[in-house]
N, C-alpha and C positions, 0 to 999 in steps of 0.2 A: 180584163186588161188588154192592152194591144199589145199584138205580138213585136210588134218594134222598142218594145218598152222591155224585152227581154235582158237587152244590153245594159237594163243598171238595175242588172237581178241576182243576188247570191240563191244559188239551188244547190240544194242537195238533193244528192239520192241513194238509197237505199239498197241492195243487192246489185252497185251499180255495175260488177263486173259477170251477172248473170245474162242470162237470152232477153228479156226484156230488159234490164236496167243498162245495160250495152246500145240496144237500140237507140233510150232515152238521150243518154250520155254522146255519141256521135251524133243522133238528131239534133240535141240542143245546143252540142257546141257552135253546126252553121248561124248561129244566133248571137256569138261573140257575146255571153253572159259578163256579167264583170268577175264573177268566180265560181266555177262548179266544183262542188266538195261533194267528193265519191266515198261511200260508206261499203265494204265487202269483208269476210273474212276467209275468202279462199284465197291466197299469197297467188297462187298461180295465174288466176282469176285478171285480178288485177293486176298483176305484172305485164299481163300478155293486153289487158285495155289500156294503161300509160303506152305502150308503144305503139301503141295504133293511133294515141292521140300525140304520141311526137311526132308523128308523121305526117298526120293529117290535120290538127289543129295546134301547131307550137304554141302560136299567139294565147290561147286562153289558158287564164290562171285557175291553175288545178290545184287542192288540197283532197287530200288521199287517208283513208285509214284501215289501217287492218284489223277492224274492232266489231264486237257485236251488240246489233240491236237491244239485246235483252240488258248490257249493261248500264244500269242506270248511271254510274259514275262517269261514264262516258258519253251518256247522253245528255249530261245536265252539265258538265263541260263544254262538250261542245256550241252549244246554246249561248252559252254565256259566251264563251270566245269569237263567236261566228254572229252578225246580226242575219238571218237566214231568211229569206223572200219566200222561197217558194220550195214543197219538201215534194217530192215524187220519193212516196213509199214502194217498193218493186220486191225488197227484201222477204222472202218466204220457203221456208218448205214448199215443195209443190210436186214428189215423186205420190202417189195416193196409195201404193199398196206400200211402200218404207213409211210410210206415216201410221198407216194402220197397226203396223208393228213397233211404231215409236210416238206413243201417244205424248209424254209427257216432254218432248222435245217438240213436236208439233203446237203442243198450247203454249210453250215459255217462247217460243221464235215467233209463232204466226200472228199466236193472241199480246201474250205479255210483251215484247217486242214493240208489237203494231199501239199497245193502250201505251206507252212508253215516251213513243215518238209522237201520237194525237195529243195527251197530257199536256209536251214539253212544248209544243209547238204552241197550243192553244196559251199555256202560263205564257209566253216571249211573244207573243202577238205575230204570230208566223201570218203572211198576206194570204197564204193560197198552203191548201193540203191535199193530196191526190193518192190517194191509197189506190193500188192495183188489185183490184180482186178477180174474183172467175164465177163463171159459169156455175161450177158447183158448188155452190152457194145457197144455190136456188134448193130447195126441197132436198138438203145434202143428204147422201148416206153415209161418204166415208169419212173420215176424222180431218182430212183436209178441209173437205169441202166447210165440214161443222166449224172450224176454226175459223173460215175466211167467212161465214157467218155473222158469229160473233164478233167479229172486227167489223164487220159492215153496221151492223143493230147498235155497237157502243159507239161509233163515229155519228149516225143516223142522233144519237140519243145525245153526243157532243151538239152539234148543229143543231139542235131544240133551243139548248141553250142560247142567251145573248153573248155568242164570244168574237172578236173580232179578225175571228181566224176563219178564211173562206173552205169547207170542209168537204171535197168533191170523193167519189168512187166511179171508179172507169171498170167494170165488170165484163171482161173479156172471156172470148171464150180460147179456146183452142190457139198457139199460136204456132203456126206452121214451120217444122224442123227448130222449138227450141229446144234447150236441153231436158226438158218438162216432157217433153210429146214423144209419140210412138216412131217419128221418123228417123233420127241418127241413132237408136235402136235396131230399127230395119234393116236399114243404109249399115251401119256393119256386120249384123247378120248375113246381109246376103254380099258385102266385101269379103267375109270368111268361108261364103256358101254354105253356111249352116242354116239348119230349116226356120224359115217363119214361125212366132205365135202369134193364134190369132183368138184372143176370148171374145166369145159367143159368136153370133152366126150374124146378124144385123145391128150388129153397134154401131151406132150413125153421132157423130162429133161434127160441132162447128167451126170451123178455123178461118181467120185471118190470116194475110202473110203479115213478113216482119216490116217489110215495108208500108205496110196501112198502120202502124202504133203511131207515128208518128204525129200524122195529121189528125187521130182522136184526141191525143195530149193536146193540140193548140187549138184546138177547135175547144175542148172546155174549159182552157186558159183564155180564149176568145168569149168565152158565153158569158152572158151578163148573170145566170144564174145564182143564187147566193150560193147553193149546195145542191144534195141530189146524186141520184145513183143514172152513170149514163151508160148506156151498152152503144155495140156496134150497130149502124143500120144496116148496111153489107159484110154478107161472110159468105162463104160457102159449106156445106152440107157434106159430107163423104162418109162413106163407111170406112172401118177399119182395111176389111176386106178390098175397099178400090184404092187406095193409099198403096197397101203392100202390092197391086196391081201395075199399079202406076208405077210403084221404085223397083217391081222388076223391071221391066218394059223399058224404063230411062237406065238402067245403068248394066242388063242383058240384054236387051232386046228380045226379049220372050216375053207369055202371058205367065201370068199368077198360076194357071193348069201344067203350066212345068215346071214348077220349081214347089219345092218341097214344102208343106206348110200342114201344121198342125194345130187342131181347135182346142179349144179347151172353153170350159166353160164358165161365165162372168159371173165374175165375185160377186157378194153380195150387198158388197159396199158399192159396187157399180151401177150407173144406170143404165140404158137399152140408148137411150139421149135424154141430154141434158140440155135444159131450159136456160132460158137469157134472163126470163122474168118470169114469175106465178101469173097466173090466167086473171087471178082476181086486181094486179098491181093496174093503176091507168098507166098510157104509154103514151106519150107527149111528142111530136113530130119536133124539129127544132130547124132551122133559117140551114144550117150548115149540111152536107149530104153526106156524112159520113155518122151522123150520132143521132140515138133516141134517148130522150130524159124518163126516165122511171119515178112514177109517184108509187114507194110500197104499199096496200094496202093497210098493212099494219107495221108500225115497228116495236117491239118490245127487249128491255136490255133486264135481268136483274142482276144489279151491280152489287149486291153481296154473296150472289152465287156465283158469279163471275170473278171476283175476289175469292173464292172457297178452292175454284177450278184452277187458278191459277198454283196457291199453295199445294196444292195436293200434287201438282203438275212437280214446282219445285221441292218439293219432297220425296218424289220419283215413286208416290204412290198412284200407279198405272191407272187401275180399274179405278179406282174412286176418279181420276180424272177423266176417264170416257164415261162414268156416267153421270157427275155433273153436266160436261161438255153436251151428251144426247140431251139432257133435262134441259139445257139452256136453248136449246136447237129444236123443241119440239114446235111446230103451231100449229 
């Protein structure tokens, strides 16, 4: 679609008062949508994004809810009330060691959530769907990553079918200083001078800033592509270690060798770096300079183990749901 056709578009979105779904939300409205409908359930969250778009965008008509993804009653409401163009899914767990510790919250938000909103979209002939995914995705270890997996593999496996809902994945990696990332972490560590953590010794992460989200979102809303899994073509590379260098340096003016910092060693759920794509996926150059298209190698969903993972999840039996979750995540 063209991006001037934005103006007689209802969008909604998804964790719209998060680090990413905030981005969305202020980028899209320079677009004068005909109505953006923000979906969050942190009260504060959203409170503190309405005042930013009274000030910055009065003109555009906002519908607001303080409701969750998982709820289907609410989802199947809304649907029906709202004719909806175009859905920017953002909404996710995304801490990776709180998720390790919160399995069965991680599958009912990330997984059940995310099949919820591709479902209801797909049933209402939604034009266009854009799930936000990550990096750790790829070859996951930890129970995040295994979730935003499965949400990639059941969308990939929605898009097989003939449905007349255009079904995209923006797989990002790192996004610099969200509330997700190691930096306003740091950044109040070393506000209260208490020592740095830093796990393992060469963890190297790929990050965009927040200013580059914007132009991948319209650049796939720009692509003539039916569907498809797109990453960033520019990012930068850092270790953990130059990061926490850099936010002394900018906010003491000292190195990283004078200020206090302790190692510790990288969980197992972690990786050393993490991948955009598998080595075996083809990777497709595309007209725009900001994105590459991903053909997966393989995609595989089983959708009665994936229905098993989910009940096990809402019956808040843990272990059986991580190890569904690993069995559906192996390849």
């Amino acid at each position: 679609m063209e991006i001037s056709e934005l103006k007689n578009q209802t969008i909604l979105i998804t964790g719209a008062a998060g680090s990413i779904g905030r981005e969305l939300v202020l980028g899209l409205a320079q677009y004068q949508p005909q109505q953006l409908i923000l979906v969050d359930i942190s009260e504060l969250g959203m409170h503190s994004l309405l005042q930013e778009m009274a000030i910055h965008f009065p003109q555009v008509k906002l519908n607001y809810y303080l409701e969750s993804i998982c709820d289907a009653a609410f989802i199947a409401a809304l649907f029906q009330k709202q004719h909806i163009d175009i859905v920017f899914h953002a909404a996710a767990y995304k801490h990776v060691s709180l998720m390790e510790a919160n399995v069965c919250a991680a599958v009912k938000t990330n997984i059940k959530g995310a099949k919820l909103l591709i479902d209801t979209s797909c049933k209402h002939n939604t034009s266009r769907f854009i799930f936000i995914s990550t990096d750790k995705a790829v070859e996951p270890l930890s129970i995040m990553g295994m979730t935003k997996k499965v949400v990639e593999e059941y969308l990939l496996f929605k898009q097989s079918q003939a449905m007349n809902t255009q079904l995209n994945i923006l797989r990002l990696c790192n996004v610099y200083d969200s509330s997700g990332s190691v930096v306003p972490v740091f950044k109040e560590r070393i506000k209260q001078k208490l020592p740095l953590e830093i796990k393992g010794n060469e963890v190297q992460r790929a990050y965009i800033k927040k200013d580059q989200l914007l132009p991948k979102v319209l650049a796939i809303l720009d692509s003539g592509h039916k569907g498809g899994v797109f990453i960033p073509k520019h990012f930068s590379l850092q270790t953990v270690a130059q990061i926490a260098n850099n936010l002394v340096q900018e906010l003491l003016g000292i190195s990283l060798s004078e200020y206090p910092v302790t190692y510790k060693a990288l969980p197992e759920y972690e990786k050393e770096e993490e991948l955009l794509h598998q080595e075996s996926d083809t990777v497709h150059a595309m007209d725009n300079d900001v994105l590459m298209r991903i053909e997966p190698s393989t995609t595989q969903i089983d959708i009665e183990m994936l229905t098993q993972c989910i009940k096990a999840a809402e019956a808040f039996k843990s272990a059986e749901a991580r190890v569904l979750l690993q069995t559906l995540t192996v390849t």
